[in-house]
N, C-alpha and C positions, 0 to 999 in steps of 0.2 A: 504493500500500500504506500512506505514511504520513497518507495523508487516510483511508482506511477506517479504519486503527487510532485515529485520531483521533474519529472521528465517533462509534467503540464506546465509546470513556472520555466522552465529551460524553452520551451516551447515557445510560450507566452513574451518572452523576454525575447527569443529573436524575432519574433512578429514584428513584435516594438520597435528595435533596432536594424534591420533589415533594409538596404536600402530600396527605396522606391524603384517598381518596373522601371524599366527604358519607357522614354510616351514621345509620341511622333506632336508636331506644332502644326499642323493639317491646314491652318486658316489662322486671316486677320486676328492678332492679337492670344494666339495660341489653341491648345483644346479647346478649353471652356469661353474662349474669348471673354479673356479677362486679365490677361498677362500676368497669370500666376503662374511660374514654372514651379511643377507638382516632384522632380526628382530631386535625391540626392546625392553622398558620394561624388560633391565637388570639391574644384579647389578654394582652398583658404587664404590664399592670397598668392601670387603668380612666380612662376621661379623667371628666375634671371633670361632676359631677353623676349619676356614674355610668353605666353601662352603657344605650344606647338601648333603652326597651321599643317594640318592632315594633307589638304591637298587645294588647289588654285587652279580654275576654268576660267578662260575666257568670256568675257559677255559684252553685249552693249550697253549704252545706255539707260538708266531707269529711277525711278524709285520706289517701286514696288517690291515688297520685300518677299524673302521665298517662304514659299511651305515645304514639308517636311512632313511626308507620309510613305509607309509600307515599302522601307527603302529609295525611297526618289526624291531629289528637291526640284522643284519647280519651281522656275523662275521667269518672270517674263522682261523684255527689253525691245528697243528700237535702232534700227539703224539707217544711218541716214548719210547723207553727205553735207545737209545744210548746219548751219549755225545754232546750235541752240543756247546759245549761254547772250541774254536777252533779258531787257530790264523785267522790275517784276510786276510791272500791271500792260505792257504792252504783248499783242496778239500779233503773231508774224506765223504765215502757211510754211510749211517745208514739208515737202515729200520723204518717205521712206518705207520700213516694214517694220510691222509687232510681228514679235516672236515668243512664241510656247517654247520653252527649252524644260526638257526633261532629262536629269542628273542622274548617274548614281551615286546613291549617297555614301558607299565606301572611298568611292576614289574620285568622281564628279565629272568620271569620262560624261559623255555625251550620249544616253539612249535614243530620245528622237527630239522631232522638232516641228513644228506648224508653225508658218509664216503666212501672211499677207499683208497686201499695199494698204497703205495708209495715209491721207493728208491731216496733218496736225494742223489745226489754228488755234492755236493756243500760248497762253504765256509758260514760259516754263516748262518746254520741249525736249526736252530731255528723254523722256520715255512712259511708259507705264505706270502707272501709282497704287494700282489695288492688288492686294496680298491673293492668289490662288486659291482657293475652295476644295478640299479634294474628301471625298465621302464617295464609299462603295466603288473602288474603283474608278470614279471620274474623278473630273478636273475641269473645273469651270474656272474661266478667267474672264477679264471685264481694261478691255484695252484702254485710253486716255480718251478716244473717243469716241468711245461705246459700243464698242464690237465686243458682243458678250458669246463668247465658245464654253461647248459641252463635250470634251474629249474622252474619247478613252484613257485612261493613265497608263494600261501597259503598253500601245500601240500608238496613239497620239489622233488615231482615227477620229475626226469629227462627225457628232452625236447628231448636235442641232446647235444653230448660229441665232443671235441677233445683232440687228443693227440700232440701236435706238434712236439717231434722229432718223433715221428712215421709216423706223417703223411705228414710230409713236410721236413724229412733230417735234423732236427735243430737240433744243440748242445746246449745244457745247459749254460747260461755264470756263469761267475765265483759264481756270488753272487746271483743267479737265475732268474725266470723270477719276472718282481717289475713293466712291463708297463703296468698297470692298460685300461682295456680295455676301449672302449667308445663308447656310442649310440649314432648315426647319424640316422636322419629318418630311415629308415627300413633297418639298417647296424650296424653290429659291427664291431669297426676296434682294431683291432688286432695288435702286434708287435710280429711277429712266428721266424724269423728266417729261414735260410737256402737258395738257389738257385733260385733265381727271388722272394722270397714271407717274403723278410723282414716285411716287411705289406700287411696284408690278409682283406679283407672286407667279412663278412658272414651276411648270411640271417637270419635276428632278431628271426624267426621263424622257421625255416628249417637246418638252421646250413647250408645251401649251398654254397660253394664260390661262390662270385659275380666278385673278381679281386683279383688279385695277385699282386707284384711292390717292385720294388730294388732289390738288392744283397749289402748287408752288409760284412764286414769280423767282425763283431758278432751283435746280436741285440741290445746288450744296454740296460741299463735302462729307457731311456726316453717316455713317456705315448704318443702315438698319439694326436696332438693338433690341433685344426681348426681354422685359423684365416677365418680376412678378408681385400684382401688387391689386388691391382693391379685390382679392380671391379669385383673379383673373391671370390669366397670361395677358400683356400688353405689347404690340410694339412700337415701340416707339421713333419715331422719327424726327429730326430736327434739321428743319429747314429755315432760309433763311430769312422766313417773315412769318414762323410760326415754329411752334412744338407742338407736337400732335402724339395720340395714339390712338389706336386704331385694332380691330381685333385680327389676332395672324391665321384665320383659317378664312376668313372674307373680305377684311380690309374694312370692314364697318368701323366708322370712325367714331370713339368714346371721347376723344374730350383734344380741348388744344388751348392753348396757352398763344399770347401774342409775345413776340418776340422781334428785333430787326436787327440783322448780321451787318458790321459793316462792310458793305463791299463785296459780299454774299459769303464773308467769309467766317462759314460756320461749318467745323472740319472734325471735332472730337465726338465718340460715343457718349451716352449721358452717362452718367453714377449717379446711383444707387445705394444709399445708408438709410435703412431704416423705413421710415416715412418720406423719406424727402428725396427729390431728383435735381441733377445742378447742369448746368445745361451753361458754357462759356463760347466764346470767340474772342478775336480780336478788338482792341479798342475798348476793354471793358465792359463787352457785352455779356454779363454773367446774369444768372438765372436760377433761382433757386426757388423748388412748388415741394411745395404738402402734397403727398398723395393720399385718397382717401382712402382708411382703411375698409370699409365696407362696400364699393364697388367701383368700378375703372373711371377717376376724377382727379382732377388735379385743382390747387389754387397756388397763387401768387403768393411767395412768404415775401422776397425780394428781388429788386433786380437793377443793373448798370447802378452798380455800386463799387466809386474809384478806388477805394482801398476795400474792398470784398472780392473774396471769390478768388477764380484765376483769370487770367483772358490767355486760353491755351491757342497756340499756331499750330505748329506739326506732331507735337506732344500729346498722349493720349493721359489726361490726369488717371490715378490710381487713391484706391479708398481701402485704408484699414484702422480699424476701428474709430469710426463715425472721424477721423483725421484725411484729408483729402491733399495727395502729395500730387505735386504737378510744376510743367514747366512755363510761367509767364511768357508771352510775346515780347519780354524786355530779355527773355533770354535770364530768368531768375528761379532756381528751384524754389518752391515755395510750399510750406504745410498749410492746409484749409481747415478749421473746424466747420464741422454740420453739425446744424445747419444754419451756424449764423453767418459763416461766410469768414469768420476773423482770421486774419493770417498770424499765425503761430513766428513763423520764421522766413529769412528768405536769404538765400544766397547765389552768386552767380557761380562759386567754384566750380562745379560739373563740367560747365564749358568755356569759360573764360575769366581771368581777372578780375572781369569788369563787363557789366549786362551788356548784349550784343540784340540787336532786333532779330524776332524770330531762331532767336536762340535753340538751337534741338539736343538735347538728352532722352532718349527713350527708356523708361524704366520697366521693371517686370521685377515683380517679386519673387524669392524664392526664400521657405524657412521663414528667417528672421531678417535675410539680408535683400537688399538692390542691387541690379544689376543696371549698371545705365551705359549706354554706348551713346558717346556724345558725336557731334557735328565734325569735330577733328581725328575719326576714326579711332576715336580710345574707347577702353573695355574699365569701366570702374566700379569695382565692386566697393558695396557701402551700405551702411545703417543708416536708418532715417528712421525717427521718432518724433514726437511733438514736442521733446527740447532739442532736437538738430539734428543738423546733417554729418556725420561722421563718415570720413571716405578708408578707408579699409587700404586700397592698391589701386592700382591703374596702371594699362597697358597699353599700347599703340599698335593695332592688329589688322590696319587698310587704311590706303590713300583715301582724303577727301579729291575729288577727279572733277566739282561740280562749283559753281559759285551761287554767292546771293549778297547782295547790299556791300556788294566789294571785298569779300575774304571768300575760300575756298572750302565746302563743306562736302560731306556726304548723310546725305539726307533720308536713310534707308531704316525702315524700323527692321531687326535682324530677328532668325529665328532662332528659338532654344531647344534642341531635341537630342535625347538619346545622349547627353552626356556632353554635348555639344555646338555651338555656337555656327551658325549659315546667315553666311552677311555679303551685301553686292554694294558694290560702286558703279561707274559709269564702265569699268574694263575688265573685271572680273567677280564673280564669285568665289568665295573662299569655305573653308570651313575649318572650323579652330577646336582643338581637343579643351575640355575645360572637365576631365575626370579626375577626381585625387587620385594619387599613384596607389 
């Protein structure tokens, strides 16, 4: 009896301590689309000359970051012969092609590839900006200007295609499309643009519309998000003269909030503490509702409040425990309380001496700690609490290949999978070992 009882606590104790499966980052913002990296069994801080890169592909152009599933990364990019490096509110045509590239993810040769022509009119031509989709063997991708493919992921074979200003009257917004698609049970939901079908739901399989919903005066950046809240599922959308939600198996619209981007620049997913959803852009456009706990509603707690909130650019803010970390458009890491919006701390270390516009650090939590890969191609591991920001290490692990407001950045949110770090500039994809020995 006391060997059995024994063997149960031995048991029990490596349950506990065991490190976490390998988990593949399949989509925008990881598994759960939430950028909580769920493994362990990493490094503690970086040995001498940094982190080993595994191996280094060629790529073009982009900013769309790869996924990471069932052995493959995909990555999508541009190439082109015109200019893109172009102030940042002017619209200039160049010719070239989006590219589907599928990796493998031991060594990052080249499995296959789908290409076609493409005219970009757009600021900020660079390439691609929405993360790959990939579930049950596909791979949905959503080019800059809205050529949305359903591939095969072992073959690369296309499923079904759309065009969306062809097919739905959408215009292009300034800085293209960046709403990273997202699978709901047997739906993709979309941000298309144009007359009743700002958000489109299609059949995972079929490419068939299932619902169409809203009219925006532009689509926005912001990625379709699913909470759950009022004892409902809701998704939510945030566009840029309104916040909405709306129900994800018909698109019947529950409740909306007024809202105005400036510039239509409203680009992050909402958060989520609690009762309350916080909804930012540029310019101090921050936003913070009471959801109602008894059915799908929202109200106004506050909102474009100059010292409240964040006003995120390329940064997708992160919420743990009712503390909201994110990166300000002055280019300043900053802790948020929920839900009054006060800012706890703020600093610009991550990415520069001294606040930079449009500053980018991308964070993901993992455990206890930060990961944040800033604008200057560094890897910095760090705690962040709501009495500061403690930086752990930092490493240099990819050229910035790209510019913005006159300094040289790369602008790429990276993926965390399997032990391991998939990150692309404008010339290559990489992939960086980050496993404790």
């Amino acid at each position: 009896m006391l060997l059995r009882g024994t063997c149960f606590w031995w048991l029990l104790l490596v349950a506990v301590v065991a490190p976490v499966d390998a988990e593949d980052w399949p989509q925008w913002m990881g598994p759960t689309r939430d950028n909580v990296w769920h493994e362990d069994g990493l490094l503690e801080s970086f040995p001498d000359g940094g982190p080993p890169v595994v191996w280094r592909t060629d790529v073009a152009g982009g900013y769309a970051g790869p996924a990471v599933a069932d052995g493959k990364v995909f990555v999508t990019d541009y190439v082109t012969g015109d200019e893109i490096k172009i102030a940042n509110f002017e619209r200039k045509n160049s010719t070239g092609v989006e590219r589907v590239l599928c990796l493998d993810e031991a060594t990052g040769k080249e499995l296959w590839r789908h290409e076609y022509p493409v005219t970009y009119t757009i600021s900020y031509p660079a390439g691609p900006r929405c993360t790959p989709a990939v579930h049950a063997g596909k791979v949905y991708t959503l080019g800059a200007e809205g050529n949305l493919f359903c591939l095969d992921a072992e073959s690369g074979e296309v499923l079904w295609s759309k065009d969306f200003p062809n097919d739905y009257g959408a215009k292009t917004s300034l800085w293209g499309y960046a709403s990273s698609p997202l699978v709901d049970g047997e739906k993709l939901l979309c941000v298309v643009g144009g007359e009743g079908s700002h958000a489109v739901a299609f059949d995972l399989n079929t490419g068939n519309e299932i619902w169409k919903s809203l009219t925006c005066n532009d689509q926005g950046y912001s990625p379709p998000t699913i909470i759950h809240a009022g004892g409902v599922r809701q998704l939510v959308l945030l566009c840029p003269d309104k916040v909405a939600a709306v129900e994800p198996e018909t698109g019947k619209e529950y409740w909306r909030a007024p809202y105005e981007a400036t510039s239509g620049s409203i680009i992050m997913s909402p958060v989520v503490s609690g009762n309350y959803l916080f909804a930012g852009g540029y310019n101090n456009q921050s936003l913070m509702l009471k959801l109602a706990s008894d059915k799908p509603d929202a109200e106004v707690l506050w909102g474009n409040e100059s010292k409240h909130g964040i006003s995120p650019v390329n940064v997708q803010p992160i919420v743990q425990e009712s503390i909201m970390y994110g990166v300000n458009g002055s280019g300043d890491l900053m802790a948020v309380e929920f839900p009054s919006g006060e800012r706890l701390w703020e600093t610009s270390k991550p990415i520069s001496e001294r606040p930079v516009s449009s500053g980018t650090a991308f964070i993901v939590r993992q455990a206890d700690r930060y990961w944040l890969f800033n604008e200057q191609g560094e890897l910095i591991i760090s705690r962040l609490t709501p009495e500061g920001y403690e930086e752990i290490d930092r490493a240099k692990i990819i050229e910035p290949t790209n510019n913005a407001f006159g300094r040289e950045v790369v602008w790429c949110m990276p993926a965390f999978a399997n032990r391991k770090l998939f990150v692309r500039n404008d010339e290559e994809c990489i992939c960086v070992d980050l496993a404790a020995e």
